[in-house]
TIMARVO-668117 format. One record per residue: residue in one letter; z negated, y negated, x of N, C-alpha, C, O, CB in turn. Coordinates in steps of 0.2 Angstrom, whole numbers, plus 2048, in hexadecimal, padded with zeros to 3 digits. Glycine has a CB too. Example, Ala and Ser with C-alpha at 12.3 -4.5 7.8 and 13.67 -1.06 7.14 Angstrom:
BEGIN
A7D981C8427D981683E7D98108427D68118477D3816839
S7DD80B8407DC8058447D98008407D87FA8437E3803846
//
This chain:
BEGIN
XD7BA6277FD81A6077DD86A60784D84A5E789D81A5977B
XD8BA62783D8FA62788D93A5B788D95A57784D93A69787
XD95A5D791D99A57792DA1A56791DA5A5A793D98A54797
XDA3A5078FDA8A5078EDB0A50794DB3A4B797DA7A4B789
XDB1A54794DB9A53799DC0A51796DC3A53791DBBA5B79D
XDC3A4B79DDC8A4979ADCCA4B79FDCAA4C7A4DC8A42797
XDD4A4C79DDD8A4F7A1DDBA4B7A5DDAA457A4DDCA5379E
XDDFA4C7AADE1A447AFDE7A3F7ABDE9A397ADDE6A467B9
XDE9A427A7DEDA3D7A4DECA3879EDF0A3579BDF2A407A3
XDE3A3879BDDEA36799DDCA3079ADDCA2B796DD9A3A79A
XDD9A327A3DD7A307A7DD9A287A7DD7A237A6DD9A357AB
XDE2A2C7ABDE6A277AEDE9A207A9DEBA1A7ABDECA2B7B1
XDE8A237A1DEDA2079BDE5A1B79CDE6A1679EDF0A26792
XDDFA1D79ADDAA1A798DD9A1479EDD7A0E79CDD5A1E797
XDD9A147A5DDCA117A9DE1A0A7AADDFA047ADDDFA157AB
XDE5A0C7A8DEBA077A9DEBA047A1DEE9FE7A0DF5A0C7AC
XDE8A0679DDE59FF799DE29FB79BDE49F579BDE1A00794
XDDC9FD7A0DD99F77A0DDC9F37A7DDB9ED7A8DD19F87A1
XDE09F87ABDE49F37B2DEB9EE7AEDEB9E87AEDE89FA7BA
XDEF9F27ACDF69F07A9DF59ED7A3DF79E77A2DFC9F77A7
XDF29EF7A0DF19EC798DED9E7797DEC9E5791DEF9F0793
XDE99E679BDE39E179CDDD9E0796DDA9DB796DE79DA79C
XDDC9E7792DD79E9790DD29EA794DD29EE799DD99EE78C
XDCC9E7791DC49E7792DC29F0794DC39F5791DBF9E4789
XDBE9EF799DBB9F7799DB79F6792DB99F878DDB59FA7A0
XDB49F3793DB09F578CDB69F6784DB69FC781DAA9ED78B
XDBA9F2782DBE9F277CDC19FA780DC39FD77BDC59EB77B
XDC39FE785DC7A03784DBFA09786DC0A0F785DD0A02789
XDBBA08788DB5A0E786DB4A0E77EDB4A1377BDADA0C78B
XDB2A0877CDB2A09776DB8A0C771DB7A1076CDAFA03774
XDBDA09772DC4A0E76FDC4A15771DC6A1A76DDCBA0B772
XDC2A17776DC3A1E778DBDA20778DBDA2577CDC7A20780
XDB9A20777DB2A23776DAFA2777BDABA2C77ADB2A26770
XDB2A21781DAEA22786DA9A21789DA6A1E785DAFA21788
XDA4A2178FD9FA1F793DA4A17796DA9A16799D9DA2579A
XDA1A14795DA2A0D79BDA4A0E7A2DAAA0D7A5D9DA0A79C
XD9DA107A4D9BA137ADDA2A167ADDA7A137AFD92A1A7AF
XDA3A1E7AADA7A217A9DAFA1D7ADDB1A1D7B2DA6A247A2
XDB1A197A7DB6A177A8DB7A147AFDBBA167B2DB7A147A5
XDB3A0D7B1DB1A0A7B6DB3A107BDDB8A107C1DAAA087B4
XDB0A147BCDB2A1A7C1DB6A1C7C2DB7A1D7C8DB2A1F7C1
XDBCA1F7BBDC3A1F7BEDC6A177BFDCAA177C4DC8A237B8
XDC6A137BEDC9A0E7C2DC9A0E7C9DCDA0F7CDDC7A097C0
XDC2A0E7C9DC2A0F7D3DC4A137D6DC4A127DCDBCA0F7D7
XDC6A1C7D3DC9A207D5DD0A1D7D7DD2A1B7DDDC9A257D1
XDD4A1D7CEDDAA1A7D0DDCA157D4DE0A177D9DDBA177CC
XDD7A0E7D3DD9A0A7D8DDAA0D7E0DDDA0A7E5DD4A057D8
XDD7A147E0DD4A157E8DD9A197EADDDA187EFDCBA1A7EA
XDDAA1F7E6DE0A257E8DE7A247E4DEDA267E6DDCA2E7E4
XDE6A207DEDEDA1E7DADEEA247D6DEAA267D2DF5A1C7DF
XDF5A277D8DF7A2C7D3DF4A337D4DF3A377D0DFDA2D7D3
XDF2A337D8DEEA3A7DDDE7A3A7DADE3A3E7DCDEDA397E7
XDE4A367D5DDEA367D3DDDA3C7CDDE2A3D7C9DDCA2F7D1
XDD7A3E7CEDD4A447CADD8A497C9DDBA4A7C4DD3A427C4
XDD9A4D7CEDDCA517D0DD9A577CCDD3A567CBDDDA517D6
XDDDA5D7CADDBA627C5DD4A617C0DD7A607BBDDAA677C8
XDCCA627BEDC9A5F7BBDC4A607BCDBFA637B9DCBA5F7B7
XDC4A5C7C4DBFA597C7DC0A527C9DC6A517C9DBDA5C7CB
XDBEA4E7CBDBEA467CEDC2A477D5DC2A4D7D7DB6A437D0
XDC4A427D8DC8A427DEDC2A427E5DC2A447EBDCFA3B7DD
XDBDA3C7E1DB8A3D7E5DB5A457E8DB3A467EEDB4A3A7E1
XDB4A4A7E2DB2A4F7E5DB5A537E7DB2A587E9DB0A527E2
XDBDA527E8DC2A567EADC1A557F1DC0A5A7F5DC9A547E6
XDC0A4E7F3DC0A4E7F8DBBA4F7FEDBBA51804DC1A4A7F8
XDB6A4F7FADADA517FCDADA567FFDABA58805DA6A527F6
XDB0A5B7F9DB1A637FCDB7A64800DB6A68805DB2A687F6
XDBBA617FFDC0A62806DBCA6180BDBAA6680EDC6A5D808
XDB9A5B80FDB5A59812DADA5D814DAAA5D81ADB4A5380F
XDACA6080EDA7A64812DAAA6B812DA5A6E814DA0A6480E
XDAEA6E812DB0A75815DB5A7181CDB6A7681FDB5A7A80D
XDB8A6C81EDBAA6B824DB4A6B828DB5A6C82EDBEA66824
XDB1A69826DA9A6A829DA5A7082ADA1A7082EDA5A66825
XDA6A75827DA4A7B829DA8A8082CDA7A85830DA1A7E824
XDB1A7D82BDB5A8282FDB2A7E837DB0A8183CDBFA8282C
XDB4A76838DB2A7683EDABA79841DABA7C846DB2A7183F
XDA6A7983ED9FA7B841DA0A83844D9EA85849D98A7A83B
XDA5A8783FDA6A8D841DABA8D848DABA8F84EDA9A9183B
XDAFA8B847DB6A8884DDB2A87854DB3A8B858DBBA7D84B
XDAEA82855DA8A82859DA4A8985CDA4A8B862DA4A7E856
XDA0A8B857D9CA91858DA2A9685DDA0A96863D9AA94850
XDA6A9985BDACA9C85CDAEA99864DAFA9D869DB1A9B855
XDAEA92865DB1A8F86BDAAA9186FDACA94875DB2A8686B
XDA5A9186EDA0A93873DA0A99875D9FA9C87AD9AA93871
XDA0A9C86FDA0AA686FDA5AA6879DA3AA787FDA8AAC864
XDACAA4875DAFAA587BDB0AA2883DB3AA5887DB2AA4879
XDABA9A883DAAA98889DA4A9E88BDA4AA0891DA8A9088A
XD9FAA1889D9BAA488CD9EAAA88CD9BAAC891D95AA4889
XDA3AAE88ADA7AB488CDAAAB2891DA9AB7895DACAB6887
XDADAAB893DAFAAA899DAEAAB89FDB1AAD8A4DAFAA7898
XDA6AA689CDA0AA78A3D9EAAF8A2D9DAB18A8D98AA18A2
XD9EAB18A1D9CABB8A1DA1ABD8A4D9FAC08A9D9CAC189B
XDA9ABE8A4DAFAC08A8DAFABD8ACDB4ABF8AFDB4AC18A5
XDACAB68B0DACAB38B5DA9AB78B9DACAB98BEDABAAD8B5
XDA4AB98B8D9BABC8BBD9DAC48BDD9AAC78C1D94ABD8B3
XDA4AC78B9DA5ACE8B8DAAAD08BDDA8AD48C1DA8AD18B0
XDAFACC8BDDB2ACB8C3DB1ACB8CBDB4ACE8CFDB3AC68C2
XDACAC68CADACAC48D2DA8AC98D4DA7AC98DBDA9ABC8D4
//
């Protein structure tokens, strides 16, 4: 069975019932025929990122993970590359003298 996807303005409406409207997670998972957990989740997005949450249709959490891990591999390369060149350095010091 496949899973079900909701789009960010799903998300955010199902949300601000239970923040603005002071509806029960539970009364609005059971209205929208939702997961609980599920909901609970976007709240803490919301609460965390606000309107910037669930960005295209993935979680904001993963949005960020992966930013985070490809800044993480451009630096590990950035590095690699910084060495290449101090040891080029140290060789045209050596070639020189």
């Amino acid at each position: 069975m496949a899973r079900k996807s909701f789009d960010k303005a799903f998300k955010i409406a199902a949300v601000k019932l239970v923040l603005e409207d002071g509806m029960s997670v539970s009364e609005v998972s059971k209205e929208l025929s939702i997961h609980y957990n599920s909901l609970y989740r976007w709240i803490s997005e919301y609460e965390e990122y606000g309107e910037s949450a669930f960005p295209g249709h993935g979680t904001a959490l993963y949005s960020y993970q992966y930013e985070i891990k490809k800044l993480k591999q451009e630096n590990l390369e950035l590095r690699k590359e910084l060495e290449l060149l101090k040891k080029f350095r140290a060789f045209l010091k050596k070639k020189n003298t």
